[in-house]
KETORLO-272941 format. One record per residue (C-alpha): residue number from 1; residue in three letters; x, y, z. Coordinates in nm, 3 decimals, decimal comma. Example, Ala and Ser with C-alpha at 12.3 -4.5 7.8 and 13.67 -1.06 7.14 Angstrom:
// KETORLO-272941
<pt 1; "ALA"; <1,230; -0,450; 0,780>>
<pt 2; "SER"; <1,367; -0,106; 0,714>>
//
This chain:
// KETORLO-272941
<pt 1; "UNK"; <2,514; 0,035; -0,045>>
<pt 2; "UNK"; <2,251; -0,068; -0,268>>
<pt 3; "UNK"; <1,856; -0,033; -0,139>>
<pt 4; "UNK"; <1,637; -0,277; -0,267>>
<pt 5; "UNK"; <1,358; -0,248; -0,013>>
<pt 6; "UNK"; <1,113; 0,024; -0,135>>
<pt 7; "UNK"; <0,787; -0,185; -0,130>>
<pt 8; "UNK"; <0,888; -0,194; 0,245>>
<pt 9; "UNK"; <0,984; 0,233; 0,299>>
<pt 10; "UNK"; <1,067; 0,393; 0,038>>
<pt 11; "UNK"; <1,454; 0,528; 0,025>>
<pt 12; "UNK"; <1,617; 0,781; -0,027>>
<pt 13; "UNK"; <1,305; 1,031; -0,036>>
<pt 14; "UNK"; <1,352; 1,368; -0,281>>
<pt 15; "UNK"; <1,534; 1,646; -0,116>>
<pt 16; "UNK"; <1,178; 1,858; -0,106>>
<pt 17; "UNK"; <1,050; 1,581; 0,128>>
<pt 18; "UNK"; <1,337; 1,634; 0,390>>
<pt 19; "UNK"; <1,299; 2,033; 0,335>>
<pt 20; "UNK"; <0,879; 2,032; 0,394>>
<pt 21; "UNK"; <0,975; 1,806; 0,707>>
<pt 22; "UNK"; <1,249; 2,048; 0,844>>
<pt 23; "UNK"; <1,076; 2,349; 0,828>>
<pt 24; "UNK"; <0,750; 2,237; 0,979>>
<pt 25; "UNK"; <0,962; 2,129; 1,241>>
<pt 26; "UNK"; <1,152; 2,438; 1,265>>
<pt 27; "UNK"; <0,898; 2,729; 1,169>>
<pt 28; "UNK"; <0,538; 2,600; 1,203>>
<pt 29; "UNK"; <0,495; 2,431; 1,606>>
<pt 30; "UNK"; <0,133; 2,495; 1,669>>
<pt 31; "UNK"; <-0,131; 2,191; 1,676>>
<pt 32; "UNK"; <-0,396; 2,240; 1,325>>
<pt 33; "UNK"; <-0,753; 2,316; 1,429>>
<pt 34; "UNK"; <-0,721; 2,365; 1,757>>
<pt 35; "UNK"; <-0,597; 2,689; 1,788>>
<pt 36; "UNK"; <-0,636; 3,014; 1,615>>
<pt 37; "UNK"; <-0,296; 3,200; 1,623>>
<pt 38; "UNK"; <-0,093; 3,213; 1,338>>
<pt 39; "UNK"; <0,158; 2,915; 1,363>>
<pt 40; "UNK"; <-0,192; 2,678; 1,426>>
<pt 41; "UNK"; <-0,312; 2,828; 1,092>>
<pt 42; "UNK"; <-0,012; 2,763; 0,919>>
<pt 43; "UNK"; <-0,029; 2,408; 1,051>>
<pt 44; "UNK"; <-0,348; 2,362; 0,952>>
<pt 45; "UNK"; <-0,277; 2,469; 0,586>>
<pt 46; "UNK"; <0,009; 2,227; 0,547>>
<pt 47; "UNK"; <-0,269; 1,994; 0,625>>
<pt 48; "UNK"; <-0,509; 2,124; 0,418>>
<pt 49; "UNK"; <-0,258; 2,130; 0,121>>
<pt 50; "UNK"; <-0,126; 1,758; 0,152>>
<pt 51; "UNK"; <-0,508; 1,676; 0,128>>
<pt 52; "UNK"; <-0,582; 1,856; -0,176>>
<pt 53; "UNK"; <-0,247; 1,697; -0,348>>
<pt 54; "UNK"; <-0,359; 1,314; -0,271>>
<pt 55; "UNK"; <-0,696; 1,438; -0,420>>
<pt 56; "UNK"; <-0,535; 1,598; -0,732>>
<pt 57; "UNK"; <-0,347; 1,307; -0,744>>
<pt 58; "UNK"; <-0,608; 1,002; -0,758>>
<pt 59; "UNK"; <-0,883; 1,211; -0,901>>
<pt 60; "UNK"; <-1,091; 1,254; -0,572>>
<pt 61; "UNK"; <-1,324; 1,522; -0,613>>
<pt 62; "UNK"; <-1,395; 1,567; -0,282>>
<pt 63; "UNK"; <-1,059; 1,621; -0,075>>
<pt 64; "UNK"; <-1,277; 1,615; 0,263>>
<pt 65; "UNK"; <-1,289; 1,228; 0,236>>
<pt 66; "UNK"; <-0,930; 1,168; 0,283>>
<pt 67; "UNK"; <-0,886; 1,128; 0,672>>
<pt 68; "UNK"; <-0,477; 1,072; 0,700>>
<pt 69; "UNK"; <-0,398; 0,810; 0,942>>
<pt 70; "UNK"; <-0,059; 0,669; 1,022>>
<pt 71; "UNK"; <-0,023; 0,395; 0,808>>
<pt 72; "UNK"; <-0,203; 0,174; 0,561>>
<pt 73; "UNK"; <-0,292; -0,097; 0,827>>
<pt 74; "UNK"; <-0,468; 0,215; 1,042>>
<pt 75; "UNK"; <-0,643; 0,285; 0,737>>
<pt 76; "UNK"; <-0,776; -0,047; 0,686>>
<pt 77; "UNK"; <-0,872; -0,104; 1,008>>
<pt 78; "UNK"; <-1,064; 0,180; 1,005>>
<pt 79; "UNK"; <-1,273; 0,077; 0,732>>
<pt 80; "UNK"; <-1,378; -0,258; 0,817>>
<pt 81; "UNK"; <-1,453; -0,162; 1,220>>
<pt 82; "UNK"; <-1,625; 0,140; 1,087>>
<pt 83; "UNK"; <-1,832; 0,007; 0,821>>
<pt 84; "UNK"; <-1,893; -0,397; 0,914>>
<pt 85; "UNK"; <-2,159; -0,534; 1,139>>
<pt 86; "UNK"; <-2,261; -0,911; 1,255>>
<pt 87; "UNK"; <-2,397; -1,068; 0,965>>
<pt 88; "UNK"; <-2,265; -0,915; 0,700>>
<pt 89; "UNK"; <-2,045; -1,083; 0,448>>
<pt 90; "UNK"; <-1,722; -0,993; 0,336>>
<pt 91; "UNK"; <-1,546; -1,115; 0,036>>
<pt 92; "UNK"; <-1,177; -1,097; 0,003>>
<pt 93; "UNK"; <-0,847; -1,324; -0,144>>
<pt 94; "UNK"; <-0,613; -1,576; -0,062>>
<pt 95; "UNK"; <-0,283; -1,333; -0,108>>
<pt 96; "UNK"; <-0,418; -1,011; 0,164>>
<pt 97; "UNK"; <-0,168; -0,847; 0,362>>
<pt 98; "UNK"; <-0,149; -0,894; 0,730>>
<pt 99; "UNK"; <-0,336; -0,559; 0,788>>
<pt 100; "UNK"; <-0,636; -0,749; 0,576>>
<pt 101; "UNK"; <-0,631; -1,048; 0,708>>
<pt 102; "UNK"; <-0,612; -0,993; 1,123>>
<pt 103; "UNK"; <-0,875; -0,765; 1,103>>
<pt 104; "UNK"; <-1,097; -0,970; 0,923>>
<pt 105; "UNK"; <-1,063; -1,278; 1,161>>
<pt 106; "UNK"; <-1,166; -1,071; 1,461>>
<pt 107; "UNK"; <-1,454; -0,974; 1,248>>
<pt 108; "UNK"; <-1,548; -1,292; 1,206>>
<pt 109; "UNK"; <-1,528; -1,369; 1,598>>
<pt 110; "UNK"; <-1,784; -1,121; 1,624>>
<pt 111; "UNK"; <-2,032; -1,212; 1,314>>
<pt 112; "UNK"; <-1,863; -1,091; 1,025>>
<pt 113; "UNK"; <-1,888; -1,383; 0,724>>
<pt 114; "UNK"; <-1,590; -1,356; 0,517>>
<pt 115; "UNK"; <-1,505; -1,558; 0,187>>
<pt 116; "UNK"; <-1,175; -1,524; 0,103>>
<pt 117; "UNK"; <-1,145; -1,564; -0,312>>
<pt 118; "UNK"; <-0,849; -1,847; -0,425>>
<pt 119; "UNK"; <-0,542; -1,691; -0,648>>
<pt 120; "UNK"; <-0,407; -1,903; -0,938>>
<pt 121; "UNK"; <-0,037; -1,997; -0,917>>
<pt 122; "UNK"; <0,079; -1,647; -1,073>>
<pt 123; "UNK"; <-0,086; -1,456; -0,762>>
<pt 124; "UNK"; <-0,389; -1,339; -0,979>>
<pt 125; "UNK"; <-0,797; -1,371; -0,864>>
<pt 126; "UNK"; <-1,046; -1,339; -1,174>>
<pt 127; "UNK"; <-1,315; -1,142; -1,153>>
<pt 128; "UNK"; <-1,569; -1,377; -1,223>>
<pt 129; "UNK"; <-1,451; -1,595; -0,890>>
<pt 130; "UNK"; <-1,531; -1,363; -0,719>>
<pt 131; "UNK"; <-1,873; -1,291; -0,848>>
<pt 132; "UNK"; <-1,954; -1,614; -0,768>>
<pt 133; "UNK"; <-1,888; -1,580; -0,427>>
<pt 134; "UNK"; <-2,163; -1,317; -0,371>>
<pt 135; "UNK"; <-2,458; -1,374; -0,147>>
<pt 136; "UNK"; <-2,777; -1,168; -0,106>>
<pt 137; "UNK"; <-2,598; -1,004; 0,252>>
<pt 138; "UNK"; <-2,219; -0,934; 0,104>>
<pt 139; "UNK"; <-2,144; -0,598; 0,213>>
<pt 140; "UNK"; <-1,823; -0,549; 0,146>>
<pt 141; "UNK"; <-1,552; -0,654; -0,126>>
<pt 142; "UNK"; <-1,184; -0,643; -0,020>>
<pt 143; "UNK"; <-0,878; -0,653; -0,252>>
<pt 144; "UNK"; <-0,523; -0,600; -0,256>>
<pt 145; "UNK"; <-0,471; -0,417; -0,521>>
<pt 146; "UNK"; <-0,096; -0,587; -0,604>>
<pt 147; "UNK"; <0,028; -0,889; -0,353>>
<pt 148; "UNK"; <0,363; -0,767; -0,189>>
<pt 149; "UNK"; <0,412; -1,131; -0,250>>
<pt 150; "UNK"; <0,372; -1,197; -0,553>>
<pt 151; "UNK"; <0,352; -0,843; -0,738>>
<pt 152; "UNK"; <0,047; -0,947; -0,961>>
<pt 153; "UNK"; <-0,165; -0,695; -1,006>>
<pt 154; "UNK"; <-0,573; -0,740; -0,954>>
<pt 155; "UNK"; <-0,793; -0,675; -1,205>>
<pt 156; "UNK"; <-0,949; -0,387; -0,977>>
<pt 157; "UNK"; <-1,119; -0,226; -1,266>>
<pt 158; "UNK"; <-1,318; -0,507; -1,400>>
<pt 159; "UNK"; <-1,389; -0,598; -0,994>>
<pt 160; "UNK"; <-1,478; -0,234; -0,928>>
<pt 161; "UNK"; <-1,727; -0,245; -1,235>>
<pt 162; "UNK"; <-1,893; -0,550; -1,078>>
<pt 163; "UNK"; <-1,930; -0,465; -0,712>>
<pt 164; "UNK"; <-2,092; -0,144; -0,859>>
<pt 165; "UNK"; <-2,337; -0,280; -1,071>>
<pt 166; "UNK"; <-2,472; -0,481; -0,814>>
<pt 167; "UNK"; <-2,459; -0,185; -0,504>>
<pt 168; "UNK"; <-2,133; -0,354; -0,318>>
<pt 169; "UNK"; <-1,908; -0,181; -0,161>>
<pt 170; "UNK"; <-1,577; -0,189; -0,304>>
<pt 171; "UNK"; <-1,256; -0,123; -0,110>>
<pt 172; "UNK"; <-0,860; -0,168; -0,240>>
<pt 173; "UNK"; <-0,558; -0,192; -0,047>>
<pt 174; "UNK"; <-0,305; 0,020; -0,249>>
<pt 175; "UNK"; <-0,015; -0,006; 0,002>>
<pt 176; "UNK"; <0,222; -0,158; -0,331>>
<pt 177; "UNK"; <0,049; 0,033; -0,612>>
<pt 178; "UNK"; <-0,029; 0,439; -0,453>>
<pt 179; "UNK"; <0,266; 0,595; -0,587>>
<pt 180; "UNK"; <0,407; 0,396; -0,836>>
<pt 181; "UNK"; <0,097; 0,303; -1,059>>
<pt 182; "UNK"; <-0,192; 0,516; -1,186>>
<pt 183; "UNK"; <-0,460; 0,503; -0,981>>
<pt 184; "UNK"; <-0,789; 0,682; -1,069>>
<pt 185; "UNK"; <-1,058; 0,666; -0,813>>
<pt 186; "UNK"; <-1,352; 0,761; -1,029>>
<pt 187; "UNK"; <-1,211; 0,533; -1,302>>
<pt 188; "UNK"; <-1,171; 0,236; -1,096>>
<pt 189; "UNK"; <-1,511; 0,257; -0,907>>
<pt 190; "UNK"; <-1,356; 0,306; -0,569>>
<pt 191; "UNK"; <-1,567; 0,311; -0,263>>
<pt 192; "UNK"; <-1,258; 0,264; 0,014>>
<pt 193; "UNK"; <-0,931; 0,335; -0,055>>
<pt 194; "UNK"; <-0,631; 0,271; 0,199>>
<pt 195; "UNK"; <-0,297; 0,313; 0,152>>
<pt 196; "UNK"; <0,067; 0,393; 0,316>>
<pt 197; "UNK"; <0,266; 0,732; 0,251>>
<pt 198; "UNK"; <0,594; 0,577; 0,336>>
<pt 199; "UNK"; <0,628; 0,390; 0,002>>
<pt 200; "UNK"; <0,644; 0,479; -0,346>>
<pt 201; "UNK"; <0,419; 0,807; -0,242>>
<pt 202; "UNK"; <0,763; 0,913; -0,102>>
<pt 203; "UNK"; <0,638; 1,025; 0,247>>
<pt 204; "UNK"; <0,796; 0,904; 0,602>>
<pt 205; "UNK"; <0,705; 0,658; 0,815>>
<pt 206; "UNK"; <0,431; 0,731; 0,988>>
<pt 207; "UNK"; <0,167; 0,849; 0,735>>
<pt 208; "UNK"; <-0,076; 0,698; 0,529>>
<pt 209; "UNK"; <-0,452; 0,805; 0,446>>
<pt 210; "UNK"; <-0,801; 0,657; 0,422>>
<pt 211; "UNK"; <-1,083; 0,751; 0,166>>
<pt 212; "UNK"; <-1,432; 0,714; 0,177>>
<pt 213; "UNK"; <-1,679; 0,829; -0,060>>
<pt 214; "UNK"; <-1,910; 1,056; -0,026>>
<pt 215; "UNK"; <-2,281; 0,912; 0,137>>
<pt 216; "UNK"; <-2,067; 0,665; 0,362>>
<pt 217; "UNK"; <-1,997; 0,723; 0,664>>
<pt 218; "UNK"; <-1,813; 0,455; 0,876>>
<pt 219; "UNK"; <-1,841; 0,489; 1,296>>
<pt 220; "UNK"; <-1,468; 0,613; 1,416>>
<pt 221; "UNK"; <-1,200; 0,402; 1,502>>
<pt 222; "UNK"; <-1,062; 0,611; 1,799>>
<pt 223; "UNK"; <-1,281; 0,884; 1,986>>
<pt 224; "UNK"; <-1,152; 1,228; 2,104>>
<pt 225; "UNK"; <-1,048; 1,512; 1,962>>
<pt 226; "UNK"; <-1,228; 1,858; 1,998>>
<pt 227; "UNK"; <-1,636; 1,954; 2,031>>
<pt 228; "UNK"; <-1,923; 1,817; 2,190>>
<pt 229; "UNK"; <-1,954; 1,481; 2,325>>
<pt 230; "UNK"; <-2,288; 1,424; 2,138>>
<pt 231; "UNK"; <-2,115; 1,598; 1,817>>
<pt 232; "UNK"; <-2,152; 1,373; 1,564>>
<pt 233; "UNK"; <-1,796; 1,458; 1,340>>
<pt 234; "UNK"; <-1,785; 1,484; 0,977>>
<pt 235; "UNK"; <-1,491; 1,347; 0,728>>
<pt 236; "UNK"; <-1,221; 1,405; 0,783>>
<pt 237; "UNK"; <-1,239; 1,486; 1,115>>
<pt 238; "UNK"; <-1,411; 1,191; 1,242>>
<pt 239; "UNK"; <-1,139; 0,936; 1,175>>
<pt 240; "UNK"; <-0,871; 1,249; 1,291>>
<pt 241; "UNK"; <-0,930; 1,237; 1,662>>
<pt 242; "UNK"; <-0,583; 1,413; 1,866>>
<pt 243; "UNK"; <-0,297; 1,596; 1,793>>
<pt 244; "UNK"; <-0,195; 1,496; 1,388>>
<pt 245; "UNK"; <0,145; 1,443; 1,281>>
<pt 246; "UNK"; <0,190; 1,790; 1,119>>
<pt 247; "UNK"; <0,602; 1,753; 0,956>>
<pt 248; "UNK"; <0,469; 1,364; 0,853>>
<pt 249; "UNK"; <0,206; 1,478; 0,671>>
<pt 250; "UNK"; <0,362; 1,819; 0,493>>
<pt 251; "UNK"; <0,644; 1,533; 0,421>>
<pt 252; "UNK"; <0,334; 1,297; 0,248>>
<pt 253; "UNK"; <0,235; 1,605; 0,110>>
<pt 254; "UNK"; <0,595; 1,716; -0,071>>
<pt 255; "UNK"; <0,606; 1,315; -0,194>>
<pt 256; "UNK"; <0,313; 1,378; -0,363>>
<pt 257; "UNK"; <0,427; 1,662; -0,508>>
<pt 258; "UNK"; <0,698; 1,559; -0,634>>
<pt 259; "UNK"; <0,521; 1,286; -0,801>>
<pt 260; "UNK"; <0,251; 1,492; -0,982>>
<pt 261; "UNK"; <0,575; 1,723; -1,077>>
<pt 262; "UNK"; <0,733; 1,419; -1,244>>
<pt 263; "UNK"; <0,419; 1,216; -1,378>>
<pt 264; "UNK"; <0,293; 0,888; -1,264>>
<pt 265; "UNK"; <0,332; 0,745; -1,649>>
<pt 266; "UNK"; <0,720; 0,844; -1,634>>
<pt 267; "UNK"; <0,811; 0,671; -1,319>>
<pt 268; "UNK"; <0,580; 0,354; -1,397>>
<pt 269; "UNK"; <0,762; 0,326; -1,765>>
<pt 270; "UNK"; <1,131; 0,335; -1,562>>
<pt 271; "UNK"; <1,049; 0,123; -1,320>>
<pt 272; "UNK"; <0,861; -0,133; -1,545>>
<pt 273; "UNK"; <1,248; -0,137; -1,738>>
<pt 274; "UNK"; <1,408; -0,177; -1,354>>
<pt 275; "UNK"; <1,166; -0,481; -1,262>>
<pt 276; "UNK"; <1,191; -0,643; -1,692>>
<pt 277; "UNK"; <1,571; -0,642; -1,613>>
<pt 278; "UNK"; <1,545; -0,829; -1,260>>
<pt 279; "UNK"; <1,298; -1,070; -1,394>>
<pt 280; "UNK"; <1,521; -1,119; -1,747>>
<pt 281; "UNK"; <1,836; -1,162; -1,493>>
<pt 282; "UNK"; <1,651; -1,402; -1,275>>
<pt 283; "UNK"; <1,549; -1,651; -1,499>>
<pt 284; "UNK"; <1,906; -1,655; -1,614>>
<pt 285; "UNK"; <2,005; -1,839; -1,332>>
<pt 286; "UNK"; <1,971; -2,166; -1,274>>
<pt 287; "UNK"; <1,784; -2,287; -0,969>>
<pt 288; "UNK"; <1,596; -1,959; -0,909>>
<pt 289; "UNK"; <1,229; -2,016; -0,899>>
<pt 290; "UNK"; <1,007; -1,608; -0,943>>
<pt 291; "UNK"; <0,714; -1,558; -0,787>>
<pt 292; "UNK"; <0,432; -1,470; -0,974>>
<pt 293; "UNK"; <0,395; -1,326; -1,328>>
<pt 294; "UNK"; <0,703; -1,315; -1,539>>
<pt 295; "UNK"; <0,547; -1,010; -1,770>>
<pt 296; "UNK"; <0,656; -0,696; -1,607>>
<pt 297; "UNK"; <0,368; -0,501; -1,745>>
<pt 298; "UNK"; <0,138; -0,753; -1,503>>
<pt 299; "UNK"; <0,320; -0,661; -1,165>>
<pt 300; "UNK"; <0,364; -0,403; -0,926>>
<pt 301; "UNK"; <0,738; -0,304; -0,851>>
<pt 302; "UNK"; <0,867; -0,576; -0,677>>
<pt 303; "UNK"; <1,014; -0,955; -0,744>>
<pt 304; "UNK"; <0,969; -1,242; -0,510>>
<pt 305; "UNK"; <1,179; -1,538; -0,556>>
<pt 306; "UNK"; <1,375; -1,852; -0,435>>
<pt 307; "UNK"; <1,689; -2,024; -0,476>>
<pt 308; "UNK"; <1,704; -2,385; -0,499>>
<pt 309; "UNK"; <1,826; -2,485; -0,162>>
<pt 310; "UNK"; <1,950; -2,178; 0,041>>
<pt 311; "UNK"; <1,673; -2,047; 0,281>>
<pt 312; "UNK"; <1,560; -1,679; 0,267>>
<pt 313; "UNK"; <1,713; -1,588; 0,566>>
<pt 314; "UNK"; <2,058; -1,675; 0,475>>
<pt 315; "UNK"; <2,085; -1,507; 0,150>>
<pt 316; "UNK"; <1,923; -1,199; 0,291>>
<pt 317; "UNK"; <2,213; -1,209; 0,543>>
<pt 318; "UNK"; <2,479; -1,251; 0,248>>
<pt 319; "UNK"; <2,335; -0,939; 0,053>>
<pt 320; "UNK"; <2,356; -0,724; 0,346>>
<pt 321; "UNK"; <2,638; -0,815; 0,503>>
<pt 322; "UNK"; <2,866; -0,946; 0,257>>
<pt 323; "UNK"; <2,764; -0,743; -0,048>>
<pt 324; "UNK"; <2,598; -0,429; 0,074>>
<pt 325; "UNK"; <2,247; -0,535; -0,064>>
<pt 326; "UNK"; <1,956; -0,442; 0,120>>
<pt 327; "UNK"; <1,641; -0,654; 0,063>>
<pt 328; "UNK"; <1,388; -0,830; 0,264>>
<pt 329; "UNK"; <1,336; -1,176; 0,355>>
<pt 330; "UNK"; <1,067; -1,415; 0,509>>
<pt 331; "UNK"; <0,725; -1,409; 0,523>>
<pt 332; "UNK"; <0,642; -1,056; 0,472>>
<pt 333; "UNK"; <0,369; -1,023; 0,678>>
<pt 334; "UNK"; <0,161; -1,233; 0,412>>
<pt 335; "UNK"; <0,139; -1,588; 0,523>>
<pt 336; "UNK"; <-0,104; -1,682; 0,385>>
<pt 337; "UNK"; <0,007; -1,533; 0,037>>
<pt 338; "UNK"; <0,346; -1,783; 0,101>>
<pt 339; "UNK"; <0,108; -2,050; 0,116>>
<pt 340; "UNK"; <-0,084; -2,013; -0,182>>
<pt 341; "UNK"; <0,279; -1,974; -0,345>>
<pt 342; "UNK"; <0,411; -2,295; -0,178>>
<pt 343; "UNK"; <0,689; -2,103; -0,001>>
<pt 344; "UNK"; <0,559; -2,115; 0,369>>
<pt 345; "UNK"; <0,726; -2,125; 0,588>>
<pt 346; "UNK"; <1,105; -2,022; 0,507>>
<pt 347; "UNK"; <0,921; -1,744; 0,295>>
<pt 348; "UNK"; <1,104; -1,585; 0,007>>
<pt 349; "UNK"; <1,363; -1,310; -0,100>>
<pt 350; "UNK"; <1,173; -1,000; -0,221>>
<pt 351; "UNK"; <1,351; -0,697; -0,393>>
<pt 352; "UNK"; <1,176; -0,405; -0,456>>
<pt 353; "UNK"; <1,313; -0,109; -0,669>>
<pt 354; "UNK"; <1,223; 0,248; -0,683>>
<pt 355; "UNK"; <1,218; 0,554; -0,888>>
<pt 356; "UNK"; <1,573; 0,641; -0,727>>
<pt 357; "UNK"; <1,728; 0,355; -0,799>>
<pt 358; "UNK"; <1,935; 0,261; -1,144>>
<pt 359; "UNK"; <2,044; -0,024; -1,382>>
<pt 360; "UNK"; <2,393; -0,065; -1,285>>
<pt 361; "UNK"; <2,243; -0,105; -0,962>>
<pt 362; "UNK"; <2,006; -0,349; -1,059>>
<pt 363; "UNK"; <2,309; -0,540; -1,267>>
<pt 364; "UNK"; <2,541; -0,537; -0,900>>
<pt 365; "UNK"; <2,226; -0,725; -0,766>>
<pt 366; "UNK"; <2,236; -0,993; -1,038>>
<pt 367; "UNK"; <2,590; -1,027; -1,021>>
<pt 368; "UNK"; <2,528; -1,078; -0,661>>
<pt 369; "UNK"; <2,247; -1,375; -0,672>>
<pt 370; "UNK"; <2,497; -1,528; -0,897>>
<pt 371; "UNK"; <2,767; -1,519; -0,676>>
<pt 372; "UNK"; <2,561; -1,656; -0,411>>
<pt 373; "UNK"; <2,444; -1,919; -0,606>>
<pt 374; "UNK"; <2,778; -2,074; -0,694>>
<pt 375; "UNK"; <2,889; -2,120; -0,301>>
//
């Protein structure tokens, strides 16, 4: 079996990440915060210490502004319904994610202006596009910061820099890039930050976080949790209303480690050799049209691509079934992404390596496509 799926979950996860999950489960039962006997404090720290490695790890000074939540989308979510009012404007891109893009159009059903930004033919959105598309009420700018579609990587930093400048919020979705790119909040000018644990942070399903800067404080997405009714909760508690997912989050938490353990400029050199050999292999074949840039330094860890006259579906079935190649087909939750690419709506083939994986692997794969593509 061959896993090619990681900018979907992540797989295998290191052994540390199974071990933090099985003890919590086994040893440490009580609920964090609301209790104050010993297997609630213990709890609580496991908390507490996955928090302070996601700060350590993208250079948030302030680990009290991460509020975990169970996924990327959650985390999203949570911004824009916590933050956006009628009459604001919102600027965003042609290539979001799903979890951008649904949001945003019930926003707009109830006010909310939003521009969405045109990507070139590579996936990419310049900078200066998107300063154009400022008015006097945009509140709010909104990028992902590498397609799932089309692996490009945004210019975040040079779009961070702007939306600074002029007082705009800026807010990246880092469900592709967290984990497998470095990412420096202070660096980038980062206002909102959202991404998944369940990717290349290593983490299960179920886990993701949100970050907020300090001075902003978005209304809560769901209400509960203990105090007062007229309380008025601080980060991170505010966006942490019930009983948290203690074993997920020590599991987020051991990814992380793991990751700070190993350094973020090791496993983005690998897996920039992984993706160069995919893309090299690719364009060997005849009929195969790649998605987005062909330089692996410009993409995230993933390739989307086609092959002249077999639909997605079918050679998704082949790898799987016939060749023991895992990899995911369709739309991706990104239509709209497929249509800026001109591959909506049979979608594409995406394969996304990870840190675990290896070149002979990668070579089985290639060998694969071309076997397909002879039949």
């Amino acid at each position: 079996m061959i896993y090619l799926d990681n900018a979907a979950t992540s797989y295998p996860k290191p052994e540390s990440v199974y071990q933090r999950i099985d003890y919590i489960l086994r040893h440490i039962g009580g609920n964090p915060g609301s209790s104050g006997h010993r297997m609630a404090i213990d709890a609580s720290r496991v908390i507490f210490e996955a928090r302070e490695s996601a700060a350590r790890f993208f250079n948030i000074h302030n680990a009290e502004r991460i509020a975990f939540t169970k996924n990327a989308t959650e985390a999203i979510n949570a911004a824009f319904k916590g933050i956006l009012k009628a009459g604001d404007h919102v600027i965003t891109t042609s290539i979001e994610h799903n979890a951008v893009v649904k949001p945003l159009k019930r926003l707009e059903k109830e006010g909310v202006n939003v521009t969405r930004v045109k990507a070139d033919k590579e996936g990419l959105v310049r900078t200066e596009d998107i300063e154009k598309a400022l008015t006097k009420k945009t509140r709010l700018v909104s990028v992902v910061h590498a397609s799932n579609v089309f692996g490009a990587i945004l210019p975040v930093g040079e779009i961070g820099r702007m939306c600074r400048k002029k007082g705009i919020l800026f807010m990246i979705d880092a469900a592709q890039t967290a984990g497998t790119m470095p990412i420096d909040i202070e660096l980038l000018n980062i206002d909102i930050f959202c991404a998944t644990g369940h990717k290349s942070l290593l983490g299960p399903q179920g886990t993701g976080f949100l970050y907020v800067r300090e001075g902003l404080e978005p209304l809560p997405l769901i209400d509960g949790g203990i105090g007062e009714d007229d309380e008025v909760k601080k980060m991170p508690e505010r966006f942490e209303a019930g009983t948290m997912n203690t074993p997920g989050i020590g599991g987020l938490g051991a990814g992380i480690e793991f990751l700070l353990k190993e350094g973020i400029g090791k496993i983005r050199q690998y897996e920039e050799g992984l993706i160069k050999q995919i893309l090299d292999g690719l364009r060997s074949i005849k009929n195969v049209k790649i998605l987005g840039p062909i330089d692996e330094k410009k993409r995230t860890c993933l390739v989307s691509f086609t092959m002249g006259g077999k639909e997605p579906s079918d050679v998704g079935y082949r790898l799987d079934n016939e060749l023991g190649i895992m990899a995911r087909c369709g739309l991706h939750c990104a239509p709209y992404a497929h249509k800026a690419a001109g591959t909506y709506p049979s979608g594409a083939v995406r394969v996304s390596p990870g840190y675990f994986n290896t070149y002979k692997e990668i070579e089985e794969f290639l060998r694969a496509v071309r076997e397909i593509m002879k039949v």
